[in-house]
PAPA-100182 format. One record per residue (C-alpha): x, y, z; residue in three letters. Coordinates in steps of 0.1 Angstrom, whole numbers, plus 5000, padded with zeros to 4 digits. Last residue first. Layout:
! PAPA-100182
<rec><px>X</px><py>Y</py><pz>Z</pz><res>ALA</res></rec>
...
This chain:
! PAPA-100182
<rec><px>6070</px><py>4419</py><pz>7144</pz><res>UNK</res></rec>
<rec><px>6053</px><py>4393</py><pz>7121</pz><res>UNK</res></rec>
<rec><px>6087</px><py>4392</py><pz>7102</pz><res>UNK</res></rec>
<rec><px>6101</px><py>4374</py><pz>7133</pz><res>UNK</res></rec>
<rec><px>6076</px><py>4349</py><pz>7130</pz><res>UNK</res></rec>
<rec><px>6085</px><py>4342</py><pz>7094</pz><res>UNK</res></rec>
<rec><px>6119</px><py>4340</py><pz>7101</pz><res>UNK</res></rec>
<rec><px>6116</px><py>4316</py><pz>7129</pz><res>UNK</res></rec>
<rec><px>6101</px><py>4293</py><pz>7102</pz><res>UNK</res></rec>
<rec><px>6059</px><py>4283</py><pz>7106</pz><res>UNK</res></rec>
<rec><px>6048</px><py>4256</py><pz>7122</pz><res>UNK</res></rec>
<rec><px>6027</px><py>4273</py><pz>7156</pz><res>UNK</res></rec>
<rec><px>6042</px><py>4258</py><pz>7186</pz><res>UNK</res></rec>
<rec><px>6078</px><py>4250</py><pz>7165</pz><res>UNK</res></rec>
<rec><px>6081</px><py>4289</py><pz>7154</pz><res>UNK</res></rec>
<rec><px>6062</px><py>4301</py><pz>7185</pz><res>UNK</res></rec>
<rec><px>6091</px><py>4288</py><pz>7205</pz><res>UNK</res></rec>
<rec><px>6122</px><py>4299</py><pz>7189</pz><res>UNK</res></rec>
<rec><px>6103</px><py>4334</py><pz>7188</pz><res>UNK</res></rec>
<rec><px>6102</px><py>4334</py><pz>7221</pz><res>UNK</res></rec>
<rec><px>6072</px><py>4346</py><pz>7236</pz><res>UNK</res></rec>
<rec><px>6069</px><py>4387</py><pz>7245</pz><res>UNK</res></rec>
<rec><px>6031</px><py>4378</py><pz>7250</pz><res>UNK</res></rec>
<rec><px>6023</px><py>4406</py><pz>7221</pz><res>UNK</res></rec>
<rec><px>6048</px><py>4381</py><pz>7199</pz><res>UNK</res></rec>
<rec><px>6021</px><py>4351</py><pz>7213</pz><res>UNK</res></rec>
<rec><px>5994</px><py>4366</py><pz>7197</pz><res>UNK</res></rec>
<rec><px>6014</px><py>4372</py><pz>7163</pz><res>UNK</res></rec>
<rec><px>6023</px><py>4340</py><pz>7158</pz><res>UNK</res></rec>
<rec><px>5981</px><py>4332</py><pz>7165</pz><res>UNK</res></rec>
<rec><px>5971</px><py>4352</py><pz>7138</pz><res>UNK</res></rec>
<rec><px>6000</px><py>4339</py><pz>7115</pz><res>UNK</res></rec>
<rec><px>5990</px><py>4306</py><pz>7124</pz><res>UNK</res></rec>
<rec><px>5954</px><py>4314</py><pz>7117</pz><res>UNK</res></rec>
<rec><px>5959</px><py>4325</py><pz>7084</pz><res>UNK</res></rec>
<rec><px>5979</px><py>4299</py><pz>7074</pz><res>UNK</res></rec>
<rec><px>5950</px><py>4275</py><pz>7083</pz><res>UNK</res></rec>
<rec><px>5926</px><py>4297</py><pz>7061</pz><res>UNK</res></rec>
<rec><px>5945</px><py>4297</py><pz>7032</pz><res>UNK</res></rec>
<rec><px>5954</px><py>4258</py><pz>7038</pz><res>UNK</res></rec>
<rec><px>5916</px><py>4253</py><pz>7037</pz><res>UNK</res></rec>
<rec><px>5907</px><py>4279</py><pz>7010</pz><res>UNK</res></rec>
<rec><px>5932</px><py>4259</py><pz>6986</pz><res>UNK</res></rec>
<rec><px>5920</px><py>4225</py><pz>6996</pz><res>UNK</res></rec>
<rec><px>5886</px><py>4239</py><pz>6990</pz><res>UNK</res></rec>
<rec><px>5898</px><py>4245</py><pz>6953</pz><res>UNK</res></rec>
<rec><px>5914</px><py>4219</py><pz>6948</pz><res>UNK</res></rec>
<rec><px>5883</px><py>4194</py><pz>6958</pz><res>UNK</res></rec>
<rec><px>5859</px><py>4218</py><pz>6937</pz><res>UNK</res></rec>
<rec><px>5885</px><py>4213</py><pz>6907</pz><res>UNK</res></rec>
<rec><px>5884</px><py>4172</py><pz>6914</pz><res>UNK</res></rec>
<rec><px>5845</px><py>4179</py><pz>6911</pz><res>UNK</res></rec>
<rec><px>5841</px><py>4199</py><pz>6881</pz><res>UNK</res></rec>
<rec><px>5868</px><py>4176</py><pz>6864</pz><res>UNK</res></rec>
<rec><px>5904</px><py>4185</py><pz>6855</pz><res>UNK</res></rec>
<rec><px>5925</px><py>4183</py><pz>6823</pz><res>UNK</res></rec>
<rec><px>5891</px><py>4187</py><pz>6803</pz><res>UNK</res></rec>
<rec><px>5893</px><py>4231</py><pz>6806</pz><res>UNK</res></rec>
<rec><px>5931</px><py>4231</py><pz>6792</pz><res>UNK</res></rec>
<rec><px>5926</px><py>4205</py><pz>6760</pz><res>UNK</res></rec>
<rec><px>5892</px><py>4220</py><pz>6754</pz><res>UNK</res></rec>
<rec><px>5909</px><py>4254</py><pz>6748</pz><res>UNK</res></rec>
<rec><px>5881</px><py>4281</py><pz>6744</pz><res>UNK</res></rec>
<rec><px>5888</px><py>4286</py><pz>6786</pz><res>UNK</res></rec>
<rec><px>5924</px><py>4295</py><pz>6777</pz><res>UNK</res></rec>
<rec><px>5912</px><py>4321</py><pz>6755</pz><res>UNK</res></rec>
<rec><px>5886</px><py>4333</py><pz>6778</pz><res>UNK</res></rec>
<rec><px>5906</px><py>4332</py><pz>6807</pz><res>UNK</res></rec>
<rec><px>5938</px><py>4353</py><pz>6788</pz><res>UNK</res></rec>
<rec><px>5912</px><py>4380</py><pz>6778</pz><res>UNK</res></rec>
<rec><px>5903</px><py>4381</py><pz>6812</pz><res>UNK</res></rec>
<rec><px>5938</px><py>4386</py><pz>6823</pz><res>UNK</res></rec>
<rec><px>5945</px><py>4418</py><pz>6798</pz><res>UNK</res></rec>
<rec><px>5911</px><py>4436</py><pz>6813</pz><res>UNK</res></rec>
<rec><px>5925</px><py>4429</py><pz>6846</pz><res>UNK</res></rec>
<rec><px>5959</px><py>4447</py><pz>6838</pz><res>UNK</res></rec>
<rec><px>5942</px><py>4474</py><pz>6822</pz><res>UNK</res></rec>
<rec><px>5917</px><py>4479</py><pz>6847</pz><res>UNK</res></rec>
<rec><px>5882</px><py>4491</py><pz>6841</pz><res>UNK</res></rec>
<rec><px>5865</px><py>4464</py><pz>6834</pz><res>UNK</res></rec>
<rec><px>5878</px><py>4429</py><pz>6851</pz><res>UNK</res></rec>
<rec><px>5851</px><py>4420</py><pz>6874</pz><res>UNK</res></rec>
<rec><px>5822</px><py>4428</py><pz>6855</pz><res>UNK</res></rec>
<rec><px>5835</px><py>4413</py><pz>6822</pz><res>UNK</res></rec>
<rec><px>5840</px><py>4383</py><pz>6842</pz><res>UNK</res></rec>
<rec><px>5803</px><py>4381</py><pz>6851</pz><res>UNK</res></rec>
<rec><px>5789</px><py>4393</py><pz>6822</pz><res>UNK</res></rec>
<rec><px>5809</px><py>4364</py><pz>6799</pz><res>UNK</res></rec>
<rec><px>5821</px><py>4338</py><pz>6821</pz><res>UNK</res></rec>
<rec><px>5839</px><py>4329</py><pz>6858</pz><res>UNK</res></rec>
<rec><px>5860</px><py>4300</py><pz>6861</pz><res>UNK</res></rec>
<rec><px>5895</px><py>4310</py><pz>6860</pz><res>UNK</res></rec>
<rec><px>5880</px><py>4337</py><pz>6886</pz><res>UNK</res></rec>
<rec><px>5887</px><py>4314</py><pz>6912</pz><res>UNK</res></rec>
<rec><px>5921</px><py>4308</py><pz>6898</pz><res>UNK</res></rec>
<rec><px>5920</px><py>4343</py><pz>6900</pz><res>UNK</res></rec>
<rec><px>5909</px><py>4354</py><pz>6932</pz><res>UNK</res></rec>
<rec><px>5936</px><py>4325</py><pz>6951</pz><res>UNK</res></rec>
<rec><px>5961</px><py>4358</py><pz>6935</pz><res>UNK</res></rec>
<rec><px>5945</px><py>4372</py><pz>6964</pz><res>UNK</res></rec>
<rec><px>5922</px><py>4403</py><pz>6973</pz><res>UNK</res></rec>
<rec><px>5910</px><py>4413</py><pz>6938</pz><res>UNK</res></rec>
């Protein structure tokens, strides 16, 4: 899995489908146990509908996405030998996070 964004993702996955994902790895094999347990618990799958979970979800992705970006950009302007006081307020991200880009 690429992101811990893969398991809420896979939160939703059943049956073949998880199995798939999960065999082979202890630690994976021990979370999809968890998702079917918590997804047998009507009280944890009815606290969100299908719709306000897609709306979380592509929230999720979004500000993903956009972090992504910054970081790509953070690190375009570190190559331009910018200053690092200045890609922090251009971009939104701390001054420590740029400088860990170097």
């Amino acid at each position: 899995m690429g992101s811990e964004y893969d398991y809420v993702a896979a939160l939703d996955l059943e049956g073949a489908e998880l199995n798939k994902i999960c065999k082979g790895d202890e630690y994976m094999e021990l979370f999809e146990k968890e998702v079917k347990r918590l997804n047998q618990n009507q009280k944890f799958t009815a606290f969100m509908s299908d719709e306000e979970e897609t709306e979380k979800l592509r929230k999720t992705w979004i500000s993903e996405a956009k972090t992504e970006t910054q970081i790509e950009i953070a690190k375009n302007m570190l190559e331009k030998k910018m200053d690092i006081k200045d890609i922090a307020e251009v971009i939104g991200l701390s001054e420590s996070e740029v400088e860990a880009l170097k």
